[in-house]
Wavefront OBJ file of the C-alpha trace (Angstrom):
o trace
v -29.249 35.646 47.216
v -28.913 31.907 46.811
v -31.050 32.088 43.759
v -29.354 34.284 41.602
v -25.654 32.968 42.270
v -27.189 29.499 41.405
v -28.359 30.666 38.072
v -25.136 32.291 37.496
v -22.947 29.055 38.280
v -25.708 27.509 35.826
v -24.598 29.474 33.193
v -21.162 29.451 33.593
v -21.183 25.805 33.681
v -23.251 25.904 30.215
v -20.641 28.292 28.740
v -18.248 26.507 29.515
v -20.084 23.059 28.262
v -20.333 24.317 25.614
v -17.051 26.388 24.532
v -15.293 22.994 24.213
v -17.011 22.782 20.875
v -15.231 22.928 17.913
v -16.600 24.679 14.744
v -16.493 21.650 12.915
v -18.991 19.552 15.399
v -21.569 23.442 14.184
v -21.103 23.013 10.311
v -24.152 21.645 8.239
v -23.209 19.638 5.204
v -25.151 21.558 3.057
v -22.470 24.114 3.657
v -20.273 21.879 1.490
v -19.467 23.394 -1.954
v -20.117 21.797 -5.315
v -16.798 20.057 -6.148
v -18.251 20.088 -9.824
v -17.041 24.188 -9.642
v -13.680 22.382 -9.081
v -13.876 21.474 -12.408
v -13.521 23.962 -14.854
v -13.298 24.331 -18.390
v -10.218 24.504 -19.361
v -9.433 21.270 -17.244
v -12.457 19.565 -18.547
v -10.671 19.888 -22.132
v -7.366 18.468 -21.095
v -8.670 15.330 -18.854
v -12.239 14.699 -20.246
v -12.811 16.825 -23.660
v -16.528 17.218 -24.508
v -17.888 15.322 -21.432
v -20.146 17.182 -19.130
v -20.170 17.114 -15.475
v -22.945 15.847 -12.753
v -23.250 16.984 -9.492
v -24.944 15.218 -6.853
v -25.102 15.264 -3.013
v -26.381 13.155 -0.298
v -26.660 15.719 2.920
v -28.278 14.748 5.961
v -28.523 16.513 9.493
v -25.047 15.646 10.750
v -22.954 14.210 7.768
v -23.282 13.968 4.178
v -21.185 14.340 0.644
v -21.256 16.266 -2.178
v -20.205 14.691 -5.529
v -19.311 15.280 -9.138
v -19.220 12.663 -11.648
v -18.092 12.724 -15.282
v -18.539 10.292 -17.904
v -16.031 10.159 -20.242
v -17.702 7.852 -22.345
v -20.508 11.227 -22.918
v -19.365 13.362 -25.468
v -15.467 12.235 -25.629
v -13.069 9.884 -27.863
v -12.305 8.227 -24.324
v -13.603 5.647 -21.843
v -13.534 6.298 -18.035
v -14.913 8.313 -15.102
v -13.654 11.176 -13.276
v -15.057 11.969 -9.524
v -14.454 14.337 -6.477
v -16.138 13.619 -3.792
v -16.405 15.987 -0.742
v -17.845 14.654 2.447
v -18.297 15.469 6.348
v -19.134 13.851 9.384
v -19.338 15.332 12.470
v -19.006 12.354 14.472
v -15.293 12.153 13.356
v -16.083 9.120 11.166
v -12.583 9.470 9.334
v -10.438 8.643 12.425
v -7.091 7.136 11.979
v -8.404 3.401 11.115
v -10.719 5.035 8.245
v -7.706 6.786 6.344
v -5.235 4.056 6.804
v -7.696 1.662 5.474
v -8.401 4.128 2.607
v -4.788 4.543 1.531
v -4.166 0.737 1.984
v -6.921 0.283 -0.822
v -4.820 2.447 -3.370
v -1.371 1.184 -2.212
v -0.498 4.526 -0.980
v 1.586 6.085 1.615
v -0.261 8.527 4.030
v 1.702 11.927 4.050
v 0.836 15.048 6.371
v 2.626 16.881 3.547
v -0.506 18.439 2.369
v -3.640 18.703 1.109
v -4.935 18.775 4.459
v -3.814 17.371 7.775
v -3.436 13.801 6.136
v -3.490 12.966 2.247
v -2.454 9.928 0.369
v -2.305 9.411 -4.049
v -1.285 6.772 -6.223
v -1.373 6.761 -9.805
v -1.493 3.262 -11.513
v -0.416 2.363 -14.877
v -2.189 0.293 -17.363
v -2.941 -3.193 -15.680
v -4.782 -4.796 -19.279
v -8.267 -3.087 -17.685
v -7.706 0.563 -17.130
v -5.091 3.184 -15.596
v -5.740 4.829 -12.294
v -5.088 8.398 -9.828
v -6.613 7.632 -6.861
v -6.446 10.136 -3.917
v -7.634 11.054 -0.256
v -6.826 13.687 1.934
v -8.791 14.449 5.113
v -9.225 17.662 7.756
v -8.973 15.941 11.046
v -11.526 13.331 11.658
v -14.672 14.997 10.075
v -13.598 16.163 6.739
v -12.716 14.183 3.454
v -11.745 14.583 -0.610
v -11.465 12.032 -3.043
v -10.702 12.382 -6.353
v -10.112 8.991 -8.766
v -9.803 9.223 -12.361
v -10.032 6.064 -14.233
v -8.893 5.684 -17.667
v -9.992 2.739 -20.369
v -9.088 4.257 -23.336
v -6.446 5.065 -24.071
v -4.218 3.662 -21.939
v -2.329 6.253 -20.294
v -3.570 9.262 -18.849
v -3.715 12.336 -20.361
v -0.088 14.583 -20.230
v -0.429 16.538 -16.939
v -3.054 15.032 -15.481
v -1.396 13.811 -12.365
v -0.459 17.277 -11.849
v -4.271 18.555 -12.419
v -5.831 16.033 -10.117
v -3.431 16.809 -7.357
v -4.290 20.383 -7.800
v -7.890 19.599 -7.772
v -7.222 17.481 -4.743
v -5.971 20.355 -3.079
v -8.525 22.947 -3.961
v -11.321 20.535 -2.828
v -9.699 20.557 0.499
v -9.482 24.065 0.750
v -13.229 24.655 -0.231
v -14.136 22.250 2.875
v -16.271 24.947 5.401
v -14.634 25.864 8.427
l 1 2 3 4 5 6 7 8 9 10 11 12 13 14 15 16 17 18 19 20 21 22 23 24 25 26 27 28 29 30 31 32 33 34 35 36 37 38 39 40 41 42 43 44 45 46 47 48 49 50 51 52 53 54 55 56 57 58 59 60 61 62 63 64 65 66 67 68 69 70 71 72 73 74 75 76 77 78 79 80 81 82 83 84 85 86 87 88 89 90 91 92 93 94 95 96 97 98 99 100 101 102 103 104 105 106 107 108 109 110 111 112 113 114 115 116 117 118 119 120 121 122 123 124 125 126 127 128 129 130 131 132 133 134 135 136 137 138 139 140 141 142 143 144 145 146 147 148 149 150 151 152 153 154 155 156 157 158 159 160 161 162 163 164 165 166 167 168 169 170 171 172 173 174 175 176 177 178
């Protein structure tokens, strides 16, 4: 009789172990989507005409990121880059120190406005080198997005853009798994 009621308390302490888990700390970064898919044409045409996109990821067993870079320089009349960035790490990498750090970089204000749980943009205007949209936004520690769009020539960016990238921003965070 002592046997069996030791297993059970066994697995009751397992379940319980266990149930603490979040479904975050389960997902596998290759279950992060291709933010290039973010991307489509129509978009393409207003903030990088002609350019093509590249996708690339770096995915290991417990963290990784997902990435799409376009060249403006390929196939356009401008200069610049445009990149979104999705990443995970599920040892909660992106704690509070991470994103302050990250929004002090672009001169940015975190918000808890949206995207996600925290987010933080800033666009800058022509400084003599380039004009800038930087953003961030995280799901609690082991999510993040980035998207920066960097602009040579011309000088300012494109009409709407700040309004596309935010919207990008925004569906990159709600592709994140989970």
């Amino acid at each position: 009789m002592v046997r069996p009621t030791a297993m059970i308390l066994c697995a009751g302490a397992l379940v319980m172990a266990t149930s603490g888990c979040s479904a975050d700390e389960n997902v596998q970064p290759d279950q992060l989507r291709d933010p290039c898919a973010l991307l489509p044409a129509d978009l393409l045409g207003r903030l990088a005409p002609g350019a093509r996109p590249s996708a690339s990821a770096n995915l290991g067993d417990r963290s990784g990121s997902r990435e799409c870079a376009v060249d403006l320089t390929s196939g356009t009349s401008m200069r610049g880059d445009l990149v979104v960035t999705v990443s995970v790490d599920a040892e909660g990498m992106y704690d509070k120190a991470w994103r302050q750090d990250r929004c002090a970089r672009i001169a940015a204000e975190q918000t808890t406005a949206g995207p996600g749980d925290t987010s933080c943009a800033a666009v800058r205007p022509w400084d003599g080198g380039e004009t800038r949209f930087d953003a961030w936004a995280w799901r609690g520690d082991r999510y993040q997005v980035r998207v920066a769009y960097q602009v040579v020539q011309p000088q300012t960016l494109p009409d709407g853009a700040e309004s596309d990238l935010r919207e990008v921003l925004d569906q990159a965070v709600r592709s994140l798994p989970g």
